[in-house]
MIMIPA-79805 format. One line per 8 residues: number of its first residue (from 1); their letters; for each residue x, y, z of C-alpha. Coordinates in nm, 4 decimals, padded with zeros to 6 digits, always signed. Layout:
BEGIN
NUM	a	X,Y,Z; ...
// end
This chain:
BEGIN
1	xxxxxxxx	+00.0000,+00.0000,+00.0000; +00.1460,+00.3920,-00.0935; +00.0336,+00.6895,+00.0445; -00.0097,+00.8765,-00.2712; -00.2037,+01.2313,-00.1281; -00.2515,+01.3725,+00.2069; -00.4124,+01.6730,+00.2888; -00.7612,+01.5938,+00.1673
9	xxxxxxxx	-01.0298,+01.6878,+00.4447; -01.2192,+01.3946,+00.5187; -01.1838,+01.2474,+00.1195; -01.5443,+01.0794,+00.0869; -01.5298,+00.9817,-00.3190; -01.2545,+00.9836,-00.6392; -01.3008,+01.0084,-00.9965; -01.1283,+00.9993,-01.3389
17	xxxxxxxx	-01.1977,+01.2963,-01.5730; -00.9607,+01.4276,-01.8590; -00.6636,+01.0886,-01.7516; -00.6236,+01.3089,-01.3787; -00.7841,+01.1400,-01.0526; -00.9799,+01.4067,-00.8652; -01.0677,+01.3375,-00.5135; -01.3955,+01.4539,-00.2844
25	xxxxxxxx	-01.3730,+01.6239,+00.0916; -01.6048,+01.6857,+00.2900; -01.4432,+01.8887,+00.5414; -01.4520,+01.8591,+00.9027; -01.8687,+01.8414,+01.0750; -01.7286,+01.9838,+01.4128; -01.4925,+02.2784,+01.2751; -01.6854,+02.4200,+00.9887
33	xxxxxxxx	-01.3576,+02.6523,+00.9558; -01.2169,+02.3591,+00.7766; -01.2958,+02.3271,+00.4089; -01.3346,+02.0706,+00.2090; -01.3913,+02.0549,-00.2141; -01.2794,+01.8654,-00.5150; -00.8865,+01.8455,-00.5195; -00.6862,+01.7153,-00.8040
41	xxxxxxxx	-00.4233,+01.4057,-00.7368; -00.0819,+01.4214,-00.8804; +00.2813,+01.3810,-00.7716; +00.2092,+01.2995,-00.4261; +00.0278,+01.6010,-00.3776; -00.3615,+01.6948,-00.3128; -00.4444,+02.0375,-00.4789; -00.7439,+02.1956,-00.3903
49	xxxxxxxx	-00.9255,+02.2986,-00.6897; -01.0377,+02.6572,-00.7445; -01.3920,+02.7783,-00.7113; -01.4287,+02.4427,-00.4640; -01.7647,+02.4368,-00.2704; -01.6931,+02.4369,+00.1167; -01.8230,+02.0138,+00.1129; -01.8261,+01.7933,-00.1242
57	xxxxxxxx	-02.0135,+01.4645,-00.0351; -01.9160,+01.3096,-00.3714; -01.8374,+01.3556,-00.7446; -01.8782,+01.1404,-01.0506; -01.7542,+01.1977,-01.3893; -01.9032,+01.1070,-01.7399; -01.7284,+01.2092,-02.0653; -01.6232,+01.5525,-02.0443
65	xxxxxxxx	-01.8138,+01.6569,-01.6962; -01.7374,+01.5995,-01.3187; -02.0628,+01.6480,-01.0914; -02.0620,+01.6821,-00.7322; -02.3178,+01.6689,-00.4570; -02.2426,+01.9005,-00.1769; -02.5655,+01.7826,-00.0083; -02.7909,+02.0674,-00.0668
73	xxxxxxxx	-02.7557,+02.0809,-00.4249; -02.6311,+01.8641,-00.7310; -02.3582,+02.0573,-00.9542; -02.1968,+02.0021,-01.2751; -01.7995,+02.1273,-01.3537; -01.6876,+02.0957,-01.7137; -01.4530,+02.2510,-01.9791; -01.1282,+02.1853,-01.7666
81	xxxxxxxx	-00.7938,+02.3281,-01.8684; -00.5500,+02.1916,-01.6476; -00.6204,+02.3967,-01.3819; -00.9796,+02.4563,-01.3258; -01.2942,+02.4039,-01.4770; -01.4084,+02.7255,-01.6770; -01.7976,+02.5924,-01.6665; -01.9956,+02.5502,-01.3556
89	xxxxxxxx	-02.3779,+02.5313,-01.3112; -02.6292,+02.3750,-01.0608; -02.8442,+02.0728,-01.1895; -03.2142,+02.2449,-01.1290; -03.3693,+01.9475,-00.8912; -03.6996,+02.0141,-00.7162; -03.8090,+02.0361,-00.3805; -03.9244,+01.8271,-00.1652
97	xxxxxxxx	-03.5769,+01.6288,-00.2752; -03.2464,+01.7064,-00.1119; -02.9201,+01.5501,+00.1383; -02.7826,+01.4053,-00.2173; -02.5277,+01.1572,-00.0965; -02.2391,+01.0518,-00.3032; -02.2857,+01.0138,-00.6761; -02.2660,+00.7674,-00.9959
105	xxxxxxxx	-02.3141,+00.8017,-01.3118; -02.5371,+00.5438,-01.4905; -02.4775,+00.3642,-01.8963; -02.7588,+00.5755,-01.9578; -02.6140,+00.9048,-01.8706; -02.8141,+00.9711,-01.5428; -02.7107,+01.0788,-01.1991; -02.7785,+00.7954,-00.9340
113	xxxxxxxx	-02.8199,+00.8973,-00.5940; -02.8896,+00.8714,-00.2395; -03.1490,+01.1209,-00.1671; -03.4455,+01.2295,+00.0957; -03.7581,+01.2710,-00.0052; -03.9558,+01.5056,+00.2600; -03.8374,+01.8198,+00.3604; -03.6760,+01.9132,+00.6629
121	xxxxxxxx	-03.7160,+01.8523,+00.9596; -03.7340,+01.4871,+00.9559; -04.0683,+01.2975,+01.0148; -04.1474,+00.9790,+01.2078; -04.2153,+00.8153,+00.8824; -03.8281,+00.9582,+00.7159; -03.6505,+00.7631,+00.5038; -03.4191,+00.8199,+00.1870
129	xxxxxxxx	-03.4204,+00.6526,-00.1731; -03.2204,+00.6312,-00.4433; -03.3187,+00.8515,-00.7474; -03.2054,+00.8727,-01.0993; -03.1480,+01.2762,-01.1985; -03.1171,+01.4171,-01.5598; -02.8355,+01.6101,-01.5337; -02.9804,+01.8484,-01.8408
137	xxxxxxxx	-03.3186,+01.9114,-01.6806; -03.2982,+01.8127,-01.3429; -03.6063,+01.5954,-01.3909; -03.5668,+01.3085,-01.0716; -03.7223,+00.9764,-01.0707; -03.8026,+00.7480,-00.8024; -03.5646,+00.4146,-00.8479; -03.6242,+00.2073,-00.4890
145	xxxxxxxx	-03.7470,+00.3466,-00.1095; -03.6839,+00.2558,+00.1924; -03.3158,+00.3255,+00.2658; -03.1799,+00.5217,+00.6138; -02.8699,+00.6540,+00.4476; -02.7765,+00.5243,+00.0728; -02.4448,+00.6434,+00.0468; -02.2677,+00.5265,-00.2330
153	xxxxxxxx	-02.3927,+00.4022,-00.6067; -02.1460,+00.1425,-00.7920; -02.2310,-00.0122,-01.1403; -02.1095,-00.3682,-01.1658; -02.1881,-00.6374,-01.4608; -02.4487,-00.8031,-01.4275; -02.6466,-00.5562,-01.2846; -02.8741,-00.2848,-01.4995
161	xxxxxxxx	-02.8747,-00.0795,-01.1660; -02.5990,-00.0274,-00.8755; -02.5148,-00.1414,-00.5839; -02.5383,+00.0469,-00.3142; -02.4254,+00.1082,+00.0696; -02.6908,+00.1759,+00.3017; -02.5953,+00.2787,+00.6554; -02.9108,+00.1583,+00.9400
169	xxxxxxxx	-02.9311,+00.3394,+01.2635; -02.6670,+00.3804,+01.5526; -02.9159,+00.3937,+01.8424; -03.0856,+00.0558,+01.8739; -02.7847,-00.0980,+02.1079; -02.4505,-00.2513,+02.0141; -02.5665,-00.5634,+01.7911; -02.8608,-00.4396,+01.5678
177	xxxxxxxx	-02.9780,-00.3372,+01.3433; -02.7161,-00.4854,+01.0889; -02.5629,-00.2486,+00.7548; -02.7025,-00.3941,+00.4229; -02.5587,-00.3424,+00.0900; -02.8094,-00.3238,-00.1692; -02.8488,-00.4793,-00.5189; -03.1142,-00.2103,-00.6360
185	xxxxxxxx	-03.4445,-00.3400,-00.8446; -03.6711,-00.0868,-00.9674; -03.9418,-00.0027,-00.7735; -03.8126,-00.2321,-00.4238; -03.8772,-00.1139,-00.0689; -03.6284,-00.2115,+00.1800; -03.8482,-00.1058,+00.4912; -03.6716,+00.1607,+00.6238
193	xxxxxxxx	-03.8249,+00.2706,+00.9382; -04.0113,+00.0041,+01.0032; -03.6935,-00.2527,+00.9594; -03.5134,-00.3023,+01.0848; -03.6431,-00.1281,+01.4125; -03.9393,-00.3846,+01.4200; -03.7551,-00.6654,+01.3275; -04.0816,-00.8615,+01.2800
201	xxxxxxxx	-04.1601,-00.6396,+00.9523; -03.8412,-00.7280,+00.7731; -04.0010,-01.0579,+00.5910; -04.2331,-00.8247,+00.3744; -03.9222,-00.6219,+00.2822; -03.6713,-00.6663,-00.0434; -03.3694,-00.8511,+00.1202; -03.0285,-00.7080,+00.1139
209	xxxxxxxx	-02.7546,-00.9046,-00.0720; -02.5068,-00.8436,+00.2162; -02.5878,-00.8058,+00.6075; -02.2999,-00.6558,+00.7574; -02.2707,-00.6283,+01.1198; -02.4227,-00.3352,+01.3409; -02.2384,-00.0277,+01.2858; -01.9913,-00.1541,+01.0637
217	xxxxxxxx	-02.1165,+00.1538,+00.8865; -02.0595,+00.0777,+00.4676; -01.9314,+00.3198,+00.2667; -01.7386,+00.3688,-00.0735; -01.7043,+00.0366,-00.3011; -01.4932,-00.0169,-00.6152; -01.5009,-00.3270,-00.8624; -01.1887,-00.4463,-00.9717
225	xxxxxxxx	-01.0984,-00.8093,-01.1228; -01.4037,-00.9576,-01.0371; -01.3944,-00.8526,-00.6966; -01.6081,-00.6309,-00.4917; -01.4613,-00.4129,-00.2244; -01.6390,-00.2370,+00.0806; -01.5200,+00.0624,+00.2653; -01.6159,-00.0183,+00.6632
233	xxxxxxxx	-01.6353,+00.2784,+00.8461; -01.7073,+00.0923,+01.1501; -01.5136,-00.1936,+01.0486; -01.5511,-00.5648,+01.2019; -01.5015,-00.4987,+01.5767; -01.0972,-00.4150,+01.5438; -01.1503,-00.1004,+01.3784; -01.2044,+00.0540,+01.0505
241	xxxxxxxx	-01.1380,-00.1795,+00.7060; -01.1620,-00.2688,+00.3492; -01.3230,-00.5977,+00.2917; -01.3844,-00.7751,+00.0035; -01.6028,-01.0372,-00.1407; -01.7340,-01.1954,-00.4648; -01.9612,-00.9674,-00.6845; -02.2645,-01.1985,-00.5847
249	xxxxxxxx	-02.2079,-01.0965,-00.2193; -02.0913,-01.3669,+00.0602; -01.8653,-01.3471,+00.3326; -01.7054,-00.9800,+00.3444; -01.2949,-01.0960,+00.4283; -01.0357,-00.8110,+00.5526; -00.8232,-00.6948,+00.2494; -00.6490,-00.3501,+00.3997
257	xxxxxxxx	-00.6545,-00.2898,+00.7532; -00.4576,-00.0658,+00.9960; -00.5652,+00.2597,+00.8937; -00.5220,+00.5529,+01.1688; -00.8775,+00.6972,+01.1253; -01.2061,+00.5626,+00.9848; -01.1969,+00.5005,+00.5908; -01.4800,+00.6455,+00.3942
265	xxxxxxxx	-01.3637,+00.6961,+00.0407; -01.2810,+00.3930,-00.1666; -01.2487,+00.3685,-00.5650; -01.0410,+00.1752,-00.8536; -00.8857,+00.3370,-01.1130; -00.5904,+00.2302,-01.3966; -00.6043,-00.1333,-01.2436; -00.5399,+00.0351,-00.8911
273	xxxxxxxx	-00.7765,+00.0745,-00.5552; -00.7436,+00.3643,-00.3865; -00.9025,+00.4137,-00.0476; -00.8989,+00.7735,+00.2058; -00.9280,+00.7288,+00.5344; -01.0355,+01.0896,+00.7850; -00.6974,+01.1876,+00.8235; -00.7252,+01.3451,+00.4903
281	xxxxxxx	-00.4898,+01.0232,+00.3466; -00.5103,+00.8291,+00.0128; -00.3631,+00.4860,-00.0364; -00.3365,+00.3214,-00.3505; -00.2741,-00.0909,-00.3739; -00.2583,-00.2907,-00.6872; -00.4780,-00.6271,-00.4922
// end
């Protein structure tokens, strides 16, 4: 494993535009003095890129455009030069939809995305979804319901819609409810609130293809050689890892371990995984 970067405020996502890997921070929640954005990876150095929003929950790219959520609001960069990007808009999404979690960018062109759908402040009945966006008109569509905290979209082969990390709650005790990653079909519920805090309900749910344990807390996820890998926040009980397991799900096994602070961001790129852990450091390993 190298340290390629530091310096990258809690680094949440990565992605390739224009042959450069550009990296996500979010910043710091308890010092909001400390700014995060989209920085640009290179020479063992993180470089903040101008016109950055203060936090940056994610970015994608597709052909010649990088879009990032920043929570509030969905934006797309393009026309970059090297240096920055000389074209910058916000993707018009409607109300009541907003907390846009990290990005992906679908075959067909669309933004996939973790989402709420009421407006603040939360309800009894809150949950999230995922939801496709047109990134020309803004125009969102339901995909699947029923999700605490989708964080992170990943197309895979095999599957006409992503995977994706869903995060349950942290205040039902030490050993439930369990972390699920998702195999999305159109139109599935996976019972968010009602399950898994009645655990009774869950049967009349869609099933998760993974149950990880409580609080392991799933994050990023990259696809490389036939292999899945999972970013645990949490991690398996000896703190924070990167497990990985066949694309049909199974067993999650350790693959990096030993990181100094909880790992959120995880991606592949040229044949390489790269992972960024809260101190602001990226790793990359060729498994």
């Amino acid at each position: 494993m190298t340290v390629v970067a530091r310096g990258v405020p809690t680094p949440t996502e990565f992605a390739v535009l224009a042959g450069r890997l550009f990296a996500a921070g979010y910043g710091d929640e308890q010092k909001p003095d400390v700014l995060g954005g989209v920085y640009i990876l290179g020479g063992g150095k993180a470089m903040r890129v101008p016109g950055s929003p203060q936090h940056v929950l994610g970015l994608a790219a597709a052909k010649n455009t990088l879009y990032l959520s920043t929570s509030r609001a969905l934006l797309a960069w393009s026309g970059w030069n090297g240096t920055r990007f000389q074209k910058t808009r916000r993707v018009r999404t409607r109300a009541p939809y907003g907390n846009f979690r990290a990005p992906a960018v679908g075959p067909d062109g669309l933004i996939y995305v973790g989402a709420d759908t009421s407006l603040p402040p939360p309800t009894p009945n809150y949950s999230a979804s995922l939801v496709s966006v047109d990134p020309a008109t803004g125009s969102i569509t339901d995909i699947a319901s029923g999700m605490r905290q989708p964080w992170l979209p990943l197309f895979v082969p095999g599957h006409a819609l992503p995977l994706v990390s869903d995060l349950n709650q942290d205040n039902l005790g030490p050993h439930r409810p369990l972390d699920y990653l998702l195999a999305i079909k159109r139109g599935a519920n996976y019972g968010f609130p009602a399950c898994p805090a009645a655990p009774r309900t869950c049967a009349i749910y869609s099933q998760p293809l993974v149950e990880f344990p409580a609080h392991a807390s799933p994050m990023g996820m990259g696809y490389l050689n036939g292999k899945l890998y999972v970013a645990l926040y949490g991690g398996l009980g000896k703190g924070p890892v990167v497990v990985s397991m066949p694309l049909s799900g199974g067993k999650p096994t350790p693959f990096l371990s030993g990181f100094p602070a909880p790992v959120i961001a995880l991606g592949t790129a040229y044949g390489n995984l790269y992972a960024g852990d809260q101190s602001g450091v990226i790793y990359r390993v060729t498994p």
